[in-house]
N, C-alpha and C positions, 0 to 999 in steps of 0.2 A: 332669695331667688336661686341664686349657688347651690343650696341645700334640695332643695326641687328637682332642678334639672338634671344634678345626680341621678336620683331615683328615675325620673323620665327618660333619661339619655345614657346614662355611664351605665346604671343598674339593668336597666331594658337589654343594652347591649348585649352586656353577660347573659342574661337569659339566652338568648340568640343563641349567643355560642356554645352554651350549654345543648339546647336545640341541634344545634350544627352537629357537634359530637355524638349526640343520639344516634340521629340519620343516620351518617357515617359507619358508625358501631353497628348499625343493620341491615347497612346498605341498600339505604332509603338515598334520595335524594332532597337536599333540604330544601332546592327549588321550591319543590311541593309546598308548602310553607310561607312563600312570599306573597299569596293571597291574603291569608288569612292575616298577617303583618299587616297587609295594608287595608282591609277592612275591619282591624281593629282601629287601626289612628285612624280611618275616619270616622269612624262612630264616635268616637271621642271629641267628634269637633262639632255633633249634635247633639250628644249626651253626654249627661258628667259621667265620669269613670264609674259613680256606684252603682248608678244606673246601665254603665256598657256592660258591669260585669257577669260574665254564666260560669259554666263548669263544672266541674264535679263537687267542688269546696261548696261554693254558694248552692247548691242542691242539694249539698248532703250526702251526698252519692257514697256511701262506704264502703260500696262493694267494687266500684271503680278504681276510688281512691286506694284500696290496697293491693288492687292488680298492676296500679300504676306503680306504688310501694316495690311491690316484688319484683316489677320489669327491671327496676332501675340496679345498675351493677354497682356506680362509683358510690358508697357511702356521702360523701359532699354534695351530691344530686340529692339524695336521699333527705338529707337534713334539709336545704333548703326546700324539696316538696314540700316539707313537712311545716317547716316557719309560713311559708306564704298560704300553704292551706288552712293553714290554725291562724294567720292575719283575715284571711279571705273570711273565714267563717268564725269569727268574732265581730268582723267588721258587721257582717250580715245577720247576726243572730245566730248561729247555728251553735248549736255540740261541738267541741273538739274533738281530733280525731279517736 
C-alpha cells in the first residue's frame, strides 16, 4: 500500500511542481491549474483511473505531443514527457512515440 501511495501522493506531487515551474518559466499563474487538480481526483472517485484517462498520449495526438516536446526547456521535464507518454500509450494500445 506504501508502494501505491507513492505514485498517488509523493509522485503526483512532483508532477505539480514540475507544473508550478512551467507557469513560472512563462509567467502563467499556476492558480489556473487548481481546477483541473481537482476535477481530476474527483473523477477518480467515479471512475478508475483507465477510464479518467485523456490527453494527447491516449489519442495519439503526435502532433501535440511534439509541440509539447519542443516547448519544454529542462531536458528532465523532457524525459519524463516522454516515460509517462510511452506508459499512457502502452497502457492504452497506442504506438510509441
Amino acid at each position: 500500500m506504501h508502494l501505491a501511495a507513492v505514485f498517488v501522493n509523493n509522485f503526483t506531487n512532483q508532477l505539480y511542481r514540475i507544473g508550478h515551474e512551467i507557469t513560472e518559466s512563462e509567467g502563467a499563474e499556476f492558480d489556473m491549474l487548481k481546477p483541473l487538480i481537482l476535477e481530476t481526483a474527483k473523477k477518480v472517485q467515479d471512475l478508475s483511473p483507465f477510464k479518467a484517462q485523456t490527453g494527447p498520449a491516449k489519442r495519439n495526438d503526435k502532433k501535440t505531443i511534439k509541440k509539447h516536446l519542443k516547448l519544454l526547456k529542462e531536458q528532465h521535464h523532457k524525459d519524463i514527457y516522454e516515460l509517462l507518454t510511452t506508459s499512457i500509450q502502452h497502457t492504452h494500445g497506442r504506438k510509441k512515440l
